[in-house]
FIBA-993883 format. One record per residue (C-alpha): residue number from 0; x, y, z. Coordinates in Angstrom, 3 decimals, always signed. Layout:
<atoms>
<atom doza="NUM" xx="X" yy="Y" zz="Z"/>
...
</atoms>
This chain:
<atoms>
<atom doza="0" xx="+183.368" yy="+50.111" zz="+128.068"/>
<atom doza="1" xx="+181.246" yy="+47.314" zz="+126.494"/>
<atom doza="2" xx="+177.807" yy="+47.979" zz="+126.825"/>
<atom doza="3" xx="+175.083" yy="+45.884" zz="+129.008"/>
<atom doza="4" xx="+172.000" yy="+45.933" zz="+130.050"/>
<atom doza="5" xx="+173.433" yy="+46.504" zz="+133.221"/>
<atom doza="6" xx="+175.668" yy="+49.209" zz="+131.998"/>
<atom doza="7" xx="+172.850" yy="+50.737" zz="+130.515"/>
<atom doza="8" xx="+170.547" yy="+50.713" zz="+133.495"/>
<atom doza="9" xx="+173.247" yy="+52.567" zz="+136.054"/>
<atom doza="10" xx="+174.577" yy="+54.781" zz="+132.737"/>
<atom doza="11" xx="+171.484" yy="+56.272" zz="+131.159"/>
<atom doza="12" xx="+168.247" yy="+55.421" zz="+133.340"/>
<atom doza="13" xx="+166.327" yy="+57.568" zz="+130.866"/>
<atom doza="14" xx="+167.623" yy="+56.108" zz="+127.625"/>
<atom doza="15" xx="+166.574" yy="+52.942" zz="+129.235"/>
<atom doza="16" xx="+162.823" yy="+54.063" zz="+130.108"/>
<atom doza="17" xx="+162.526" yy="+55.216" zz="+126.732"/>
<atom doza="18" xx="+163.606" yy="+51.698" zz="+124.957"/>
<atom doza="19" xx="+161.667" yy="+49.697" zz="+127.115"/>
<atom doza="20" xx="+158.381" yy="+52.100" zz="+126.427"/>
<atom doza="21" xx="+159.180" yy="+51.859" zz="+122.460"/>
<atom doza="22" xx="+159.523" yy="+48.002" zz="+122.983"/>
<atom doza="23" xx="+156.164" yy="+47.582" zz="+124.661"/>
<atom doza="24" xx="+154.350" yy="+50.048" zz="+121.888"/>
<atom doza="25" xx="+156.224" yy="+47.807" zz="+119.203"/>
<atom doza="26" xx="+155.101" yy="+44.595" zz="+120.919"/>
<atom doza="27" xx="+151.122" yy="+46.129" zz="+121.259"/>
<atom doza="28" xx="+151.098" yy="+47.450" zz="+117.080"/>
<atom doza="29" xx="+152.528" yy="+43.914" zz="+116.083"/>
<atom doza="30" xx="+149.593" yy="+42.387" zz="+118.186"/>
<atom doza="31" xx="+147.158" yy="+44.732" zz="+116.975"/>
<atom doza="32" xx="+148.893" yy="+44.276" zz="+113.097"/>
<atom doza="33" xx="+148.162" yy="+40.241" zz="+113.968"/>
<atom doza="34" xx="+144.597" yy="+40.491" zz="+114.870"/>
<atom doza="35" xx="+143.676" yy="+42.818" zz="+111.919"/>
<atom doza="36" xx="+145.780" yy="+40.318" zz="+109.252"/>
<atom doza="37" xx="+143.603" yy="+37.727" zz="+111.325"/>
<atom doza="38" xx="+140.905" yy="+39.333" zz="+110.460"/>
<atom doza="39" xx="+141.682" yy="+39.780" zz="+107.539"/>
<atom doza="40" xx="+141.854" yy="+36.041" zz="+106.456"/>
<atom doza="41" xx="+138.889" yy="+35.634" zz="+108.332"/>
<atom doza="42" xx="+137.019" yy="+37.771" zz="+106.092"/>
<atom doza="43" xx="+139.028" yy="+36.395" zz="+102.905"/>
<atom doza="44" xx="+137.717" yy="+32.974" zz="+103.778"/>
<atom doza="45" xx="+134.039" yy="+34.077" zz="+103.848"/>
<atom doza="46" xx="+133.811" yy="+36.129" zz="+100.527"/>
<atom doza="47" xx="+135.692" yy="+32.369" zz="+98.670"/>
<atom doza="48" xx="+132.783" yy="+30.598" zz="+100.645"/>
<atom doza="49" xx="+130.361" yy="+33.144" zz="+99.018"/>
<atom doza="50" xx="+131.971" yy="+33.001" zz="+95.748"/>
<atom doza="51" xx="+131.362" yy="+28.994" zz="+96.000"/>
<atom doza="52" xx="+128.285" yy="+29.381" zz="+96.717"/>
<atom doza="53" xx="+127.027" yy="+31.694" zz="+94.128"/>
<atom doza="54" xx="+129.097" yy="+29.948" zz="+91.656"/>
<atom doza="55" xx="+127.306" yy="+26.327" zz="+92.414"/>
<atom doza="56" xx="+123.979" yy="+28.278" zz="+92.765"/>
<atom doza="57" xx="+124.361" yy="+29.509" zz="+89.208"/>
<atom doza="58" xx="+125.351" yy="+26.319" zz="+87.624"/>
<atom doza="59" xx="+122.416" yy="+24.628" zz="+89.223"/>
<atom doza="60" xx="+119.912" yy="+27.285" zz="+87.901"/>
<atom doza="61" xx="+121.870" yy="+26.448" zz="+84.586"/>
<atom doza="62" xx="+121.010" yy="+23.221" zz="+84.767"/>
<atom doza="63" xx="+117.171" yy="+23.569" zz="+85.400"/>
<atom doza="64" xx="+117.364" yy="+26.065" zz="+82.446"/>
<atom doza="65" xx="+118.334" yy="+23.314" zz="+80.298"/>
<atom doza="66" xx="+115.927" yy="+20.896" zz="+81.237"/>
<atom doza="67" xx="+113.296" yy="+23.189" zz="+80.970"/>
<atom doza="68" xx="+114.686" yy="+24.201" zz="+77.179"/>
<atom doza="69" xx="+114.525" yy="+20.880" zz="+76.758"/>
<atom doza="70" xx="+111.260" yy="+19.471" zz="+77.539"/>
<atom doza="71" xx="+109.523" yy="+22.087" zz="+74.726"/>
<atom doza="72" xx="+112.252" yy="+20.547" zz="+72.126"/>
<atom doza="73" xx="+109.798" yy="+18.205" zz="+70.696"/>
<atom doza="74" xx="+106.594" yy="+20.391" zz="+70.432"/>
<atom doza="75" xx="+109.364" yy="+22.731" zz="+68.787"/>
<atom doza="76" xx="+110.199" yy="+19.865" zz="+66.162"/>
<atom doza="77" xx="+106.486" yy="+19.346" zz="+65.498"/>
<atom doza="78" xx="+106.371" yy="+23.140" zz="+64.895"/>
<atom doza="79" xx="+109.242" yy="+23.134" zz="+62.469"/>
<atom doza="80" xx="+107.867" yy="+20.057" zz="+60.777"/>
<atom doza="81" xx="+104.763" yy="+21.607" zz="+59.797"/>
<atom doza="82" xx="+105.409" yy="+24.184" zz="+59.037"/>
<atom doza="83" xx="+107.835" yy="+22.820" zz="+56.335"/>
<atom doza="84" xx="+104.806" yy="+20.363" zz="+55.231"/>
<atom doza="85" xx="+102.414" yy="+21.761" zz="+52.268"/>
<atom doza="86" xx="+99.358" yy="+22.888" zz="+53.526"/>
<atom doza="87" xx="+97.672" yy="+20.010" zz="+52.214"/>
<atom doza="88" xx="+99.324" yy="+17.755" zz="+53.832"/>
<atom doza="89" xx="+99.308" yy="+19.212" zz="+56.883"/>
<atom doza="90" xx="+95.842" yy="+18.944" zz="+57.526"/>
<atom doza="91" xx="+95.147" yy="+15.471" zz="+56.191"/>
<atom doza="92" xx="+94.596" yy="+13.123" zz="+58.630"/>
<atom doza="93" xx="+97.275" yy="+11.039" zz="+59.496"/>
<atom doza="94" xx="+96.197" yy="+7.442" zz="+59.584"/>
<atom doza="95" xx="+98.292" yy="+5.630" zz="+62.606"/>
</atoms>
């Protein structure tokens, strides 16, 4: 006897029941699996957004750093450059 879904029906009513109820509880956990992975991305997509973010953020706050460090560079050189003058020098009056 080759086996049908007909067959199966009118043979084992019960054997039936029970594939069709394990059918419909497979087809509800691979819907509730989808909307989790869905999730899932979801949330994926907002931490590399966050990650961008902070990442630009921090270069930018680099960047002011460096003009800032910057801007004292020549009262630094002054600094340096008298300090390596002889006293002497240093305080004469520089004629410009």
């Amino acid at each position: 006897m080759i086996l049908t879904k007909e067959n199966m029906r009118t043979t084992d009513p019960a054997l039936w029941r029970d594939l069709e109820l394990y059918s419909r509880q497979a087809r509800a956990f691979e819907e509730q699996m989808h909307v989790k992975l869905m999730a899932l991305d979801a949330a994926g997509d907002e931490q590399r957004d966050a990650c961008a973010a902070l990442l630009r953020q921090r270069a930018a706050d680099e960047r002011r750093a460096a003009r800032v460090g910057a801007r004292g560079l020549p009262l630094i050189g002054r600094g340096i450059l008298l300090s390596g003058v002889p006293g002497g020098l240093a305080t004469w009056a520089w004629a410009g």
